[in-house]
N, C-alpha and C positions, 0 to 999 in steps of 0.2 A: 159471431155465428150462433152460440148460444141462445142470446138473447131472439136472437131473429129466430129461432127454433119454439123458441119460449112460446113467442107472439101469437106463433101459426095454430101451437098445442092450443094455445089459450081462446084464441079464435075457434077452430074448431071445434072444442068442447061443449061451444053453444051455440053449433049451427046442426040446423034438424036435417036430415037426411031427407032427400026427394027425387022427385024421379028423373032423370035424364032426359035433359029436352032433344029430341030427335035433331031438329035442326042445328043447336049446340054441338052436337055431336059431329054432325056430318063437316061443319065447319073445325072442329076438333081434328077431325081427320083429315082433313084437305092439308094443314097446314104443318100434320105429322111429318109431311117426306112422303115423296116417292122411292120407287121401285130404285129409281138411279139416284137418287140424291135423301139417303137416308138418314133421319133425326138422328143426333148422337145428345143425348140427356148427360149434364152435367152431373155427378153423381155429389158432387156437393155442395147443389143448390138445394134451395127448400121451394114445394110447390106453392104457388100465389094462393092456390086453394085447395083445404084438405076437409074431409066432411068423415068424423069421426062414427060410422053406426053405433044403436045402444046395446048394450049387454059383455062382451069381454074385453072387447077394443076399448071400450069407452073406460075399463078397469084399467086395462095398458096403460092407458093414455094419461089417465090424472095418474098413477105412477111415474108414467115420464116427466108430466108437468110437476112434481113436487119434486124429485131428483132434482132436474134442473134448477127449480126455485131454490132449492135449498143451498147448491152451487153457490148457485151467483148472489144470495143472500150474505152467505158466508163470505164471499167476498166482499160487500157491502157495497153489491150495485142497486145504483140508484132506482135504474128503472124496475130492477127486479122486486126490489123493497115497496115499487107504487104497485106493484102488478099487487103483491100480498095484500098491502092495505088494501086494494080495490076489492077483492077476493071479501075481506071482514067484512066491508062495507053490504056489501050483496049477500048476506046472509040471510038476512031475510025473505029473498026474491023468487025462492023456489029449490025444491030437495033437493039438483044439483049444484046449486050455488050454495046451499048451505054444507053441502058436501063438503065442496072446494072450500069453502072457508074453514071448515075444522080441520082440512090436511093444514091447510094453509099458521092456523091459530095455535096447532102443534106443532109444526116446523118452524115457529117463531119460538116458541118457550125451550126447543131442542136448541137451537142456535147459538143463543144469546135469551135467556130469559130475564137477566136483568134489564137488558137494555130493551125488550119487548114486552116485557108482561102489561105496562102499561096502557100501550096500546091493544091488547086481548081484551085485558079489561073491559072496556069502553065496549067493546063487540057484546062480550059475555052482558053486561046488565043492559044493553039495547034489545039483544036476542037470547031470549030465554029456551026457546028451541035449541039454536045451537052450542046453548052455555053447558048445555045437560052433555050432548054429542059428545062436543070438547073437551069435558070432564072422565069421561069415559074411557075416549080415546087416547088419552095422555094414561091414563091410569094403568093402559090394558101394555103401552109404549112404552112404560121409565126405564129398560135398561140402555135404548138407544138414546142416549143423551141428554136427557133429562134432569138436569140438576137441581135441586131447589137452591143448593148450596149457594150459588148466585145470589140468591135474591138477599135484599136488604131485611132487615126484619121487618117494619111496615109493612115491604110488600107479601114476608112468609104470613104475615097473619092475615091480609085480605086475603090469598090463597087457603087457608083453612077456612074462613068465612064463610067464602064462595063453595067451598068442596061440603062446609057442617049444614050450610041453607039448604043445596040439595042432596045432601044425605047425611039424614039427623041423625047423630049417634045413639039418640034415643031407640033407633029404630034396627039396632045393630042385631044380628043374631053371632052367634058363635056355633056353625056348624057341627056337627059330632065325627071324629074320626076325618079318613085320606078320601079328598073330594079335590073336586078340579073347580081353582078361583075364577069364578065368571067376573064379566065386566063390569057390575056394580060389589062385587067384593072388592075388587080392587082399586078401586075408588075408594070406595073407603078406609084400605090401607095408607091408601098415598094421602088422604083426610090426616090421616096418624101421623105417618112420617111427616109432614108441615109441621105438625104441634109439637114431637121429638124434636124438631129440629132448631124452633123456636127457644124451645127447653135448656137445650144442651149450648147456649150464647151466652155465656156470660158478660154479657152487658149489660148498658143501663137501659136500651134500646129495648132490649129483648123482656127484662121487667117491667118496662114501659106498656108495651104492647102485650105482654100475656095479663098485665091487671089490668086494661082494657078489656079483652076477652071474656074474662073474669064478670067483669060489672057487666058485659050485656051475655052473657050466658050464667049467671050465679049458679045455676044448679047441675053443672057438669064440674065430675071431679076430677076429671081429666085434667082439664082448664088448671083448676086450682094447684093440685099437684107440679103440674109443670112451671107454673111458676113460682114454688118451692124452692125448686132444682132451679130455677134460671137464679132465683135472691141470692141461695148457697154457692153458687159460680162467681157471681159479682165479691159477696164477700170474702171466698176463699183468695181471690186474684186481688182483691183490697189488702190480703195479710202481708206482712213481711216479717220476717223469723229475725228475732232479737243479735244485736251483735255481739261478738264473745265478750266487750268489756259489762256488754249488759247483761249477758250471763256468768258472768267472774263476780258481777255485784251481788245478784239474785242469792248465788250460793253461797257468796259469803255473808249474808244478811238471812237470818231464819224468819225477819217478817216482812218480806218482799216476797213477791210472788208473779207468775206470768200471768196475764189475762189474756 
């Protein structure tokens, strides 16, 4: 039922409103029921045809369609999961299609962004319009599930990539005083948090990929810094604290010493 709900929202979202054909109509009516033999409408069926007008409904409605998406995504239905991919695909196609694809591009990285960021990806550098949206929109979204934490470290630094191309930190200001974070401040937070979060891995992964960063951004000391802190992770977790026979030796020898 769901999914047949999905279908009808998704349909309708790209049929244009028109005018009533008189004769449709009258043949609509004929078949309503009479006076003595009256229609009784299933109340849990879905109509064959639904024509969504523009302006609030049309708000309702990609509501409803991303709810449900998100559902049945989560459950990891199949068709739901082509309906998305179709949604990335058509982003380019027109400012409601590019719409649906940034609900669509966020309730993938809400979901499971490991297992989706790759496919965003691929959207994000086809469509540079909706790469900007997306960017935004997730930005203005992280307390609703949004985890970077998911991600591999490869993938957290092509996520700082994408967030530092279109908002250079070169270009960052630092507001003065209690102000309300708009939608590209908050982007550039969540810019941050990626390279924090890169940071704070102590792996060899994560050193891997922030001297990366490093070589094609040299002159951010952000960059550099964090991968400070990711080296000092790797070698603090490289340590291992000497055994008591190695410390019974140390002190009984005054020219031994720990390194």
């Amino acid at each position: 039922m769901l999914v047949e709900l999905l279908g009808k929202i998704t349909t309708a979202l790209f049929r244009t409103p028109s005018a009533v054909d008189p004769v449709q109509g009258q043949e609509e009516t004929s078949t309503a029921g009479t006076a003595d033999e009256p229609s009784e409408p299933d109340s849990n069926s879905v109509p064959n045809i639904v024509t969504i007008p523009s302006g609030e409904a049309q708000v309702g409605a990609l509501a409803a369609w991303e709810t449900l998406l998100r559902l049945l995504v989560a459950a990891e239905d199949d068709r739901a999961i082509a309906t998305v991919r179709g949604a990335l695909d058509a982003a380019a196609d027109g400012e409601r299609q590019r719409h649906q694809a940034v609900l669509s591009g966020r309730m993938l990285l809400q979901v499971d962004a490991s297992t989706f960021w790759p496919q965003v990806q691929v959207a994000i550098r086809r469509h540079p319009g909706f790469s900007r949206e997306l960017a935004l929109a997730c930005a203005q979204d992280r307390t609703d599930g949004l985890d970077l934490r998911s991600l591999d470290e490869a993938s957290l630094a092509e996520v700082y990539r994408w967030l530092a191309d279109l908002f250079d930190p070169a270009d960052d200001m630092i507001p003065a005083g209690v102000h309300v974070v708009g939608p590209e401040e908050a982007a550039r937070h969540w810019r941050d948090t990626a390279l924090r979060e890169l940071a704070q891995r102590p792996t060899s992964a994560a050193v891997s990929e922030l001297t990366k960063l490093a070589g094609d951004f040299p002159d951010r000391l952000d960059i550099a810094a964090s991968l400070l802190v990711a080296r000092g992770g790797v070698q603090a977790n490289a340590w291992s604290p000497p055994s008591p026979e190695q410390v019974a030796q140390v002190l009984s020898d005054a020219r031994r010493r720990l390194v």
